[in-house]
GURO-107175 format. One record per residue (C-alpha): z, y, x; residue number from 1. Coordinates in steps of 0.001 Angstrom, whole numbers, plus 500000, padded with zeros to 6 digits. Example, Ala and Ser with C-alpha at 12.3 -4.5 7.8 and 13.67 -1.06 7.14 Angstrom:
// GURO-107175
+--------+--------+--------+------+
!     c3 !     c2 !     c1 ! resi !
+--------+--------+--------+------+
! 507800 ! 495500 ! 512300 !    1 !
! 507140 ! 498940 ! 513670 !    2 !
+--------+--------+--------+------+
This chain:
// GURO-107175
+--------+--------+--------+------+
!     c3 !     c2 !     c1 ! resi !
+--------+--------+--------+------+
! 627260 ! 890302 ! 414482 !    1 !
! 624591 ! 890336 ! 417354 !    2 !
! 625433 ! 893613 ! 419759 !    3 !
! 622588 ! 895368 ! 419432 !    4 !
! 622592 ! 895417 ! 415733 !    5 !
! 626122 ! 896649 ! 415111 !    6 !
! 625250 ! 899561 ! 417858 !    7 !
! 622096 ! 900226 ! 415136 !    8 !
! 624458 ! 900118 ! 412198 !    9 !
! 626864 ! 902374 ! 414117 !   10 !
! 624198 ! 904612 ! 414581 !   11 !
! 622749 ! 905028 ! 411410 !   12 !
! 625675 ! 905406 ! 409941 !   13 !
! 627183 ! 908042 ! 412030 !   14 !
! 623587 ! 910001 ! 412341 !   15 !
! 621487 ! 908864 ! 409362 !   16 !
! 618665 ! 907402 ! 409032 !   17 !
! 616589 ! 910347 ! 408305 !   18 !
! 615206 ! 911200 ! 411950 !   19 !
! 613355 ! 908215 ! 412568 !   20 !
! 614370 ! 904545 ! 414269 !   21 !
! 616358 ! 905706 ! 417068 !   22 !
! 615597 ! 903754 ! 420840 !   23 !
! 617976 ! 901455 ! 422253 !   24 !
! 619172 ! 900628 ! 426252 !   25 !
! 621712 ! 898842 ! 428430 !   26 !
! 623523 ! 899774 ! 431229 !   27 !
! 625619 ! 897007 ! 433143 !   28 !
! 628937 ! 897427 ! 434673 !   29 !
! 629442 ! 895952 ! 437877 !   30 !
! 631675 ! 893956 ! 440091 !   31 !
! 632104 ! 894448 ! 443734 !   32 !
! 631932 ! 891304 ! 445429 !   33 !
! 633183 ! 892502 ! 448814 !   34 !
! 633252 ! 895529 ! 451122 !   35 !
! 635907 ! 897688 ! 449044 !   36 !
! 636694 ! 901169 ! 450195 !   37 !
! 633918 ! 901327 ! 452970 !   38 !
! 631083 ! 903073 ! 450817 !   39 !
! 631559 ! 906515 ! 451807 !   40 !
! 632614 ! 905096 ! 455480 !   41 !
! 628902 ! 904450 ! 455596 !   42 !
! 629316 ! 900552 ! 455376 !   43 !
! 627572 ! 897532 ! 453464 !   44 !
! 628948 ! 896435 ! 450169 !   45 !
! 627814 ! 893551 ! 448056 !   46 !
! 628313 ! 894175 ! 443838 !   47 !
! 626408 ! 892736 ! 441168 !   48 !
! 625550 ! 894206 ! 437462 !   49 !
! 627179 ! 892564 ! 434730 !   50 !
! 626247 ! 891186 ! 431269 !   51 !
! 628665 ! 893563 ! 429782 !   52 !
! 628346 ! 897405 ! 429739 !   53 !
! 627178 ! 900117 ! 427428 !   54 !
! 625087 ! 899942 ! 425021 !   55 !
! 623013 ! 903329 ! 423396 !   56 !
! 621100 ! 904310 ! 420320 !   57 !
! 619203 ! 907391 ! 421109 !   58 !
! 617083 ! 910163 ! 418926 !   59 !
! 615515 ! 913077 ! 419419 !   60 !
! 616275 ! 916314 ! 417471 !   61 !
! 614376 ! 919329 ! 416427 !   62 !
! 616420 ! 921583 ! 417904 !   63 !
! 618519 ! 921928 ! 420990 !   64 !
! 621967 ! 920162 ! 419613 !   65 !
! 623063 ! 917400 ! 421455 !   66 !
! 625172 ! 915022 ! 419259 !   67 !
! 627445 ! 911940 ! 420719 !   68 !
! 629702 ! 909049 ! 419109 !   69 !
! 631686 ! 906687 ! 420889 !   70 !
! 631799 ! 903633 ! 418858 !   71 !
! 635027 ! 902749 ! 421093 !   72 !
! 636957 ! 905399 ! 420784 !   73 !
! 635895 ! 906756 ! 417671 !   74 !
! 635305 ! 910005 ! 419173 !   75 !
! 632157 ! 912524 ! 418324 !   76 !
! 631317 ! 915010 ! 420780 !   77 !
! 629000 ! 918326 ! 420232 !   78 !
! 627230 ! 920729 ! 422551 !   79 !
! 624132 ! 922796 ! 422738 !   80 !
! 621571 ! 922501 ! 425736 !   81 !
! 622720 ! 926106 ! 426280 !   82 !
! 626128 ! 925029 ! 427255 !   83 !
! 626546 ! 922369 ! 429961 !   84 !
! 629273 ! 923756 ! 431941 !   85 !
! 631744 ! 921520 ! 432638 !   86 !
! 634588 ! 921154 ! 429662 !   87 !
! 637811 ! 919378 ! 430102 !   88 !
! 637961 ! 919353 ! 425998 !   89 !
! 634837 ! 917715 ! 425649 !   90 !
! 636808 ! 914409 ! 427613 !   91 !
! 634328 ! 911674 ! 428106 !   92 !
! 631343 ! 913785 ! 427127 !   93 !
! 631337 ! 915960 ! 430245 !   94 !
! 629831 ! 912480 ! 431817 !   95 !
! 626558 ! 912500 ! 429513 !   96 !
! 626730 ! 916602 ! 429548 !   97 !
! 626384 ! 916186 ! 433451 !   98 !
! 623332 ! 914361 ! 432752 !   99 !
! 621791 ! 916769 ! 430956 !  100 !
! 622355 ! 919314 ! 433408 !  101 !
! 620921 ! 917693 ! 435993 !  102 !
! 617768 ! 916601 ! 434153 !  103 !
! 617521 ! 920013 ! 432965 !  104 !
! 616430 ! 920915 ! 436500 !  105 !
! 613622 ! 919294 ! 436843 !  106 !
! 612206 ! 918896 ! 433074 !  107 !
! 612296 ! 920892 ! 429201 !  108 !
! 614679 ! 918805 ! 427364 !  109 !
! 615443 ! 918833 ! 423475 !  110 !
! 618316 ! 917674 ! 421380 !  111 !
! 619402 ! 914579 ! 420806 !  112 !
! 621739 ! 912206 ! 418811 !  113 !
! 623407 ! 909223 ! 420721 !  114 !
! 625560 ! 906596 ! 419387 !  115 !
! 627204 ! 904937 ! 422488 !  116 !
! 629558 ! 901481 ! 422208 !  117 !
! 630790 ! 899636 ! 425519 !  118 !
! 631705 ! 896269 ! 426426 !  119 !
! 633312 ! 896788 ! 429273 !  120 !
! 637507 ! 897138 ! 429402 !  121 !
! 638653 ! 900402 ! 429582 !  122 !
! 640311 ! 901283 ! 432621 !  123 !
! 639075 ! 898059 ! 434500 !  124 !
! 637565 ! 899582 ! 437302 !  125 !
! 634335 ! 897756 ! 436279 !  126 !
! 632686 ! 901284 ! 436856 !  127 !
! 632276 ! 902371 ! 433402 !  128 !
! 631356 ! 905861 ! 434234 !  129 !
! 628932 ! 904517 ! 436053 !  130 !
! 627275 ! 902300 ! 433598 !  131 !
! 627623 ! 905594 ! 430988 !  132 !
! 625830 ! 908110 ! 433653 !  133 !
! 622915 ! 905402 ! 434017 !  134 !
! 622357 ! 904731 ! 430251 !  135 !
! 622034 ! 908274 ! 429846 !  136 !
! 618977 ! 909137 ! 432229 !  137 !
! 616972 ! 906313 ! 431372 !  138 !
! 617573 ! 906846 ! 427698 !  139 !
! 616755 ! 910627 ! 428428 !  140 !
! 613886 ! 909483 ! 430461 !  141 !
! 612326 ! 907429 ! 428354 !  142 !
! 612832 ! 909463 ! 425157 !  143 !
! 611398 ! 913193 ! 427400 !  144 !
! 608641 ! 911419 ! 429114 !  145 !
! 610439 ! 911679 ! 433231 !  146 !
! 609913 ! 909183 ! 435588 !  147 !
! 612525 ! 908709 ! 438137 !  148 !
! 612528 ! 906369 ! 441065 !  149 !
! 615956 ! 904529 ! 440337 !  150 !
! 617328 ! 904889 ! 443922 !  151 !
! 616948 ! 908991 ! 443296 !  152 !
! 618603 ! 908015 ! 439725 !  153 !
! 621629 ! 906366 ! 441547 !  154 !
! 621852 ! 909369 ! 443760 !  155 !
! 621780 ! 911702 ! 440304 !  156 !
! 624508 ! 909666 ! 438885 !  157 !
! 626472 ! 910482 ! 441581 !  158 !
! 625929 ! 913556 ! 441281 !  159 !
! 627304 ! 913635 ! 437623 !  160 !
! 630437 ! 912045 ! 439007 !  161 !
! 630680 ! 915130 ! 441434 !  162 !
! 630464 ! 917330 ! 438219 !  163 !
! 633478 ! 915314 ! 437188 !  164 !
! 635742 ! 916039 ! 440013 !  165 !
! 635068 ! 912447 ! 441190 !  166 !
! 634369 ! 912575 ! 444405 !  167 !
! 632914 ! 908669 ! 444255 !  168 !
! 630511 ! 906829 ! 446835 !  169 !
! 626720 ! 905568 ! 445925 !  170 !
! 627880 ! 901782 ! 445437 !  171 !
! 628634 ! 902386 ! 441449 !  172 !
! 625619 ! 903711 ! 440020 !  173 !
! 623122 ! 901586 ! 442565 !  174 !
! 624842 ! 898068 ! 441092 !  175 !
! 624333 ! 899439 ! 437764 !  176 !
! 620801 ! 900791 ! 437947 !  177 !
! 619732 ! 898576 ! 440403 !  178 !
! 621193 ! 895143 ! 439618 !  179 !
! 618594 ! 891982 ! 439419 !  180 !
! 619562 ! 888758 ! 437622 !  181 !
! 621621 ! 885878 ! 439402 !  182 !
! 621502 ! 888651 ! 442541 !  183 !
! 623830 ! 890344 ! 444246 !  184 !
! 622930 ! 893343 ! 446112 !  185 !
! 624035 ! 894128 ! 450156 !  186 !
! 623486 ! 897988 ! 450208 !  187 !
! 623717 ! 899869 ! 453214 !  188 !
! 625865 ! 903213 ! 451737 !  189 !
! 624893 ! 905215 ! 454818 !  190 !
! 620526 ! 904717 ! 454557 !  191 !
! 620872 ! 903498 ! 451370 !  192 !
! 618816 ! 899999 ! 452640 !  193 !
! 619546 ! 897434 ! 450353 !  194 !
! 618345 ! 894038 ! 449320 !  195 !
! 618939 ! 891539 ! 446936 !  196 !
! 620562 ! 888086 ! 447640 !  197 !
! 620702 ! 885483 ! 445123 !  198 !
! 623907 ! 884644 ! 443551 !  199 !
! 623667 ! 880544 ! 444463 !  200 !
! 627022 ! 879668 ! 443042 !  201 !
! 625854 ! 876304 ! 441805 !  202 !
! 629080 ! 875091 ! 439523 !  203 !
! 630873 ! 877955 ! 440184 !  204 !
! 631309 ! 880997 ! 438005 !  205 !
! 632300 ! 884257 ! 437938 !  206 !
! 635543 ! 885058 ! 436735 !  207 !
! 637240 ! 888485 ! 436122 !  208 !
! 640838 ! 889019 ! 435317 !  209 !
! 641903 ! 892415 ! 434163 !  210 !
! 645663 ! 893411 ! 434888 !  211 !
! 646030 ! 895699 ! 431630 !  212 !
! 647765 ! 897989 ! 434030 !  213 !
! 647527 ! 901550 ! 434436 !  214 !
! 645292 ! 902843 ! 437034 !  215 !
! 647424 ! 906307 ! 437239 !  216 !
! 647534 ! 906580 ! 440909 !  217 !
! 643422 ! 905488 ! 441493 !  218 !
! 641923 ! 908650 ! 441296 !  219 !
! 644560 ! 910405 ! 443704 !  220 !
! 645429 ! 907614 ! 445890 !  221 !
! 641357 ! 907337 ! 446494 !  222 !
! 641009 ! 910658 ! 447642 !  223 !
! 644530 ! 910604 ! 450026 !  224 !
! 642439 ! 907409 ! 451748 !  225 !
! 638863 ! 909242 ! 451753 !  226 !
! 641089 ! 912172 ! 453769 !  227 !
! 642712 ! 909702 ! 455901 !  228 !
! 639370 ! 907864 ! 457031 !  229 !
! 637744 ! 911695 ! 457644 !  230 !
! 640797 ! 912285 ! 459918 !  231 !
! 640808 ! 909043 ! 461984 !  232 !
! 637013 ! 909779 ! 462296 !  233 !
! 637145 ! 913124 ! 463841 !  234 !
! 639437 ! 911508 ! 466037 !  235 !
! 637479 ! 908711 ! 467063 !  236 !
! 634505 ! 911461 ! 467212 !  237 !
! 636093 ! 912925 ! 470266 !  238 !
! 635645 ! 909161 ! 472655 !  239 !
! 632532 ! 907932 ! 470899 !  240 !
! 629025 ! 909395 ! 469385 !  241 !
! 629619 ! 908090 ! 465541 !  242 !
! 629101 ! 909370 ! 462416 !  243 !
! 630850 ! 907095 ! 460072 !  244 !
! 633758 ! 904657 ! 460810 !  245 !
! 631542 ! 901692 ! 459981 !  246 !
! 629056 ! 902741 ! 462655 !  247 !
! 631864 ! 900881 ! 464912 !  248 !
! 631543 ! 897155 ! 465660 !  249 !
! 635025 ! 895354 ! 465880 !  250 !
! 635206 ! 895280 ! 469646 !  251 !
! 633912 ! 898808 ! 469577 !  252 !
! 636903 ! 899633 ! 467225 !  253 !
! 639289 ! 897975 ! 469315 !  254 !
! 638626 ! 899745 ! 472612 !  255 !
! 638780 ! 903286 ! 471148 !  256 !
! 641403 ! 902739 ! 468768 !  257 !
! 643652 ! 904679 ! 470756 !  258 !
! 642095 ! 908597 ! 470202 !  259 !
! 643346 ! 908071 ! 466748 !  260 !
! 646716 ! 909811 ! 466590 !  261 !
! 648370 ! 908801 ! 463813 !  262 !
! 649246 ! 904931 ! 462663 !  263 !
! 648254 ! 905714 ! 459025 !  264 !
! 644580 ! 906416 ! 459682 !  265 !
! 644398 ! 903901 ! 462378 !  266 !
! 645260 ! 901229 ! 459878 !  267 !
! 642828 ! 902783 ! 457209 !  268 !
! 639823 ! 902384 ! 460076 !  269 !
! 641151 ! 899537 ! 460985 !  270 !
! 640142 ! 897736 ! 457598 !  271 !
! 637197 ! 899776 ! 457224 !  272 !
! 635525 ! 898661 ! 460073 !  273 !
! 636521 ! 894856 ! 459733 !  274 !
! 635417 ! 894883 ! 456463 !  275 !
! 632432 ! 896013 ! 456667 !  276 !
! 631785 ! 893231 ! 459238 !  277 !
! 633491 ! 890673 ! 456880 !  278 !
! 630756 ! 892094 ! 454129 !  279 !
! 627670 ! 891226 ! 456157 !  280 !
! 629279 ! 887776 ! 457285 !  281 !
! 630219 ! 887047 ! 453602 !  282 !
! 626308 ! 887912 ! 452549 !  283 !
! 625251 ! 885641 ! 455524 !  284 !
! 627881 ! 883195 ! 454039 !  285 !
! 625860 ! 883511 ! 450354 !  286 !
! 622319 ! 883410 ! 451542 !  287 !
! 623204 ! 879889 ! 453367 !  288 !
! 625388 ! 878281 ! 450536 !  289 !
! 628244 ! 877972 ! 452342 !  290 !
! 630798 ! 879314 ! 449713 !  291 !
! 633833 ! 878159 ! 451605 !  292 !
! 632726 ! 880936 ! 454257 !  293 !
! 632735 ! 883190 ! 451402 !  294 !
! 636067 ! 882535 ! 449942 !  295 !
! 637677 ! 883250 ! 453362 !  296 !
! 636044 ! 886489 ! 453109 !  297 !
! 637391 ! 887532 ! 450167 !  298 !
! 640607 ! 886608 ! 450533 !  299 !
! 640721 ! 888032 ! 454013 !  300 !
! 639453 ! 891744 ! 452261 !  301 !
! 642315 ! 891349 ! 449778 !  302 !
! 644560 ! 891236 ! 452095 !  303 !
! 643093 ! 893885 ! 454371 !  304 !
! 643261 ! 895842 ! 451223 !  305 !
! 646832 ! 894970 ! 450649 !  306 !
! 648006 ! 895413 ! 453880 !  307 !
! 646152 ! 897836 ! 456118 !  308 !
! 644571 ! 900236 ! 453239 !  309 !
! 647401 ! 899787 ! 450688 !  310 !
! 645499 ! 900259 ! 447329 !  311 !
! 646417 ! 896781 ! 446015 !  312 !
! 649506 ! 897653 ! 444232 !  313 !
! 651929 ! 894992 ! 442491 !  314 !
! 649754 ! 894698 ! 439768 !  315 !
! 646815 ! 893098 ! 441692 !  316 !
! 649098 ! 891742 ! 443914 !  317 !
! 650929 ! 889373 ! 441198 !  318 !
! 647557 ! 888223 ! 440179 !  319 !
! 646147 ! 887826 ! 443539 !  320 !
! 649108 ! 885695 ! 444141 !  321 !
! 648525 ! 882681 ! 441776 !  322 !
! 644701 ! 883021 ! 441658 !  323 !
! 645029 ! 882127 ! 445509 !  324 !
! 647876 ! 879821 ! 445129 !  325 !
! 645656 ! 877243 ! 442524 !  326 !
! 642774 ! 877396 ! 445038 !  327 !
! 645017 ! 876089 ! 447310 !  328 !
! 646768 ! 873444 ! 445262 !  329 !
! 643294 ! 872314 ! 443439 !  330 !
! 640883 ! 871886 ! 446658 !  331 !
! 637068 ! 872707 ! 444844 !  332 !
! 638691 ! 874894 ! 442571 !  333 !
! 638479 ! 878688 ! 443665 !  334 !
! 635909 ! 880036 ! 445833 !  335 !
! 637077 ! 883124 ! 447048 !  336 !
! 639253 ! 885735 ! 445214 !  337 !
! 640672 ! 888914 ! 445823 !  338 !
! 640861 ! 892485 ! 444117 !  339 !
! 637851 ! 894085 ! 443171 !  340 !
! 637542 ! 898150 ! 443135 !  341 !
! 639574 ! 901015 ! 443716 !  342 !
! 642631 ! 899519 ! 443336 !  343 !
! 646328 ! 900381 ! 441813 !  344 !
! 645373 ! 897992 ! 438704 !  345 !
! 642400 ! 897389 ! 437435 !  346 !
! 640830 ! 894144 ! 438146 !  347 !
! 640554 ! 890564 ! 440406 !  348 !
! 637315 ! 889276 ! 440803 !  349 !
! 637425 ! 885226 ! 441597 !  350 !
! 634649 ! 882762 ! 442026 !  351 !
! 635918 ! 879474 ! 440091 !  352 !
! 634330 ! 876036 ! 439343 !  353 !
! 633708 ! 875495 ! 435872 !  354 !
! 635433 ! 872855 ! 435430 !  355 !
! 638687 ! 874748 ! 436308 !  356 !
! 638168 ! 877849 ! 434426 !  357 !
! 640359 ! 876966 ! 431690 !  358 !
! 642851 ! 875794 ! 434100 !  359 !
! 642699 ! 878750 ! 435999 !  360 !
! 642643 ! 881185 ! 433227 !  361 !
! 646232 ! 879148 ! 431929 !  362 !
! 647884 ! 879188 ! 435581 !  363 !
! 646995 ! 882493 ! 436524 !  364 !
! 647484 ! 884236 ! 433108 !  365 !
! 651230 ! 882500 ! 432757 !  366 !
! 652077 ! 883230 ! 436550 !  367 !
! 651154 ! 887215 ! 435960 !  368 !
! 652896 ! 887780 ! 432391 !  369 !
! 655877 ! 886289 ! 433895 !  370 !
! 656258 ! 888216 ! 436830 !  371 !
! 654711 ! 891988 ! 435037 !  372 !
! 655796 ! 891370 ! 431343 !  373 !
! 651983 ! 892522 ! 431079 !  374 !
! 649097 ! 889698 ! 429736 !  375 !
! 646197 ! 889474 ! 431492 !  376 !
! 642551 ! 889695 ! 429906 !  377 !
! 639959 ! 887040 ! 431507 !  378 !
! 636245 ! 887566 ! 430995 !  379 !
! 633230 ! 884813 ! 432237 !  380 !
! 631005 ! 887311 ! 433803 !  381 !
! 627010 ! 886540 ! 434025 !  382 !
! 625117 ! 888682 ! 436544 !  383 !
! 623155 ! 891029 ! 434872 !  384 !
! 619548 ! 893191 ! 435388 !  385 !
! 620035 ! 896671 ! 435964 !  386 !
! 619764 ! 899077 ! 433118 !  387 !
! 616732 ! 899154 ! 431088 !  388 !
! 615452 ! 899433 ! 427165 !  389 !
! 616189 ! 896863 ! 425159 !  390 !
+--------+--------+--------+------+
């Protein structure tokens, strides 16, 4: 059954169809490319929106109920416009109820009905929060008449994360608002400059492989780094005039190192800076075709990742291994892989010819089950528009 329909069956037969035809719109998740961990460092990253993401029927109400279904996890949610305080028991829904409350300020919103149903793999790191936030303000948007310029939307969305208690950077909710077709997108996280830079990958494809592992240590692991970066920054503050790590060149890095006291932060500054200079190399790299240039990139941020930040974890690690190793053994064949997100599970991101996909997949997905007992899922991914009505 086409997508879009089953999300209008879903709808109608969750909601009714007395009400009216309800409006449908698609939010993409993303994939990161390059430059992990650097976005709140003030540093460039370069993701892409996705084909899949989430997908939402939307209605308006009479009265001031707001009504939600997950067609994923089979899970209805209630609240009234008069209650949009944060609610741990309202789980998922605190994400859309965020929205709300910050659209609230600055327009007179009704009730609504909203049947949501995702594409993306839960707990992939493919920033499905994300992808939820920015569904919900341009379905709100379109459906209350507000017009908001989508780089303020990205900000909003992070925002709504912040009402979570996730204390995320700008890079999420710009890919998936912001995305363009066959484009990635090099965003500066400190001005918020961006521009997009086509996706030339000729024969190649993007190819995702999602560990299946638990990401149990993201969320806390991510802020432990955040803290570490702010300390080896107030260190470097006292020998230089910065106000972000990634406001340091290499050489720059190197010579001031030193007013860093301890080894842990001066290894998580250490990759921070590099890699935000391996990010703007890497979308040099892209814009002249040179993929090879690319691929040393990536691999040199997973292991920057793995070594220096330590966020890889065994997961990604045992599929990092073998997606490297048949690059290596099948010249042509891999363009550049490496992990792709926050890290401690979640997903690889690898740029493969088409030719050796199925190849790939086979080595790769044998190679991980054997050394996590866990199988890997493998998705094709097509580079998506940003969210819009559909």
């Amino acid at each position: 059954m086409d997508i879009k329909q089953q999300v209008l069956d879903g709808f109608y037969q969750t909601f009714g169809a007395e009400g009216g035809e309800p409006k449908l719109f698609f939010s993409p998740g993303r994939v990161n490319l390059i430059g992990e961990h650097i976005d709140y460092n003030g540093g460039l990253v370069m993701p892409c929106a996705l084909s899949i993401g989430t997908y939402g029927a939307v209605r308006k109400r009479s009265d001031n109920v707001v009504k939600l279904y997950s067609g994923n996890f089979s899970s209805a949610a209630e609240f009234t416009l008069d209650e949009l305080e944060y609610n741990q028991k309202h789980g998922w829904a605190n994400y859309p109820k965020a929205v709300v409350s910050l659209l609230s300020e600055r327009t007179t919103l009704g009730g609504f009905e909203m049947y949501l149903y995702g594409t993306l793999p839960n707990g992939s790191g493919l920033s499905s929060s994300a992808s939820i936030t920015t569904l919900f303000f341009l379905a709100l948007e379109n459906i209350f008449g507000v017009t908001i310029d989508p780089v303020e939307r990205a900000q909003l969305c992070q925002r709504a994360e912040f009402f979570n208690g996730v204390n995320c950077g700008i890079m999420d909710p710009f890919a998936c608002g912001l995305g363009k077709k066959d484009h990635a997108i090099l965003l500066n996280c400190d001005t918020l400059e961006y521009k997009h830079i086509p996706l030339a990958l000729g024969d190649y494809r993007i190819v995702i492989a999602n560990t299946n592992s638990k990401r149990g240590l993201a969320d806390s692991k991510y802020n432990e780094r955040r803290a570490e970066c702010e300390q080896a920054l107030a260190d470097l503050k006292t020998v230089t005039n910065i106000n972000e790590l990634c406001d340091l060149t290499p050489e720059e890095f190197e010579k001031h190192k030193h007013a860093i006291k301890d080894e842990i932060p001066k290894q998580r500054a250490e990759h921070a800076v590099y890699e935000n200079f391996r990010t703007k190399d890497a979308a040099r790299a892209l814009t002249e075709g040179k993929l090879d240039e690319l691929a040393a990139h990536m691999v040199a941020s997973h292991v920057s990742l793995r070594d220096l930040y330590d966020v890889t974890g065994d997961a990604l690690d045992a599929m990092f291994a073998p997606s490297y190793e048949y690059g290596e053994a099948n010249i042509g064949s891999v363009k550049g892989t490496r992990m792709t997100g926050a890290g401690f599970g979640g997903c690889s991101v690898s740029i493969v010819h088409k030719d050796a996909i199925d190849g790939f997949i086979k080595y790769v997905g044998e190679k991980y089950l054997a050394k996590t007992g866990t199988e890997a899922s493998f998705y094709i991914a097509e580079v998506s528009d940003g969210a819009l009505a559909i």
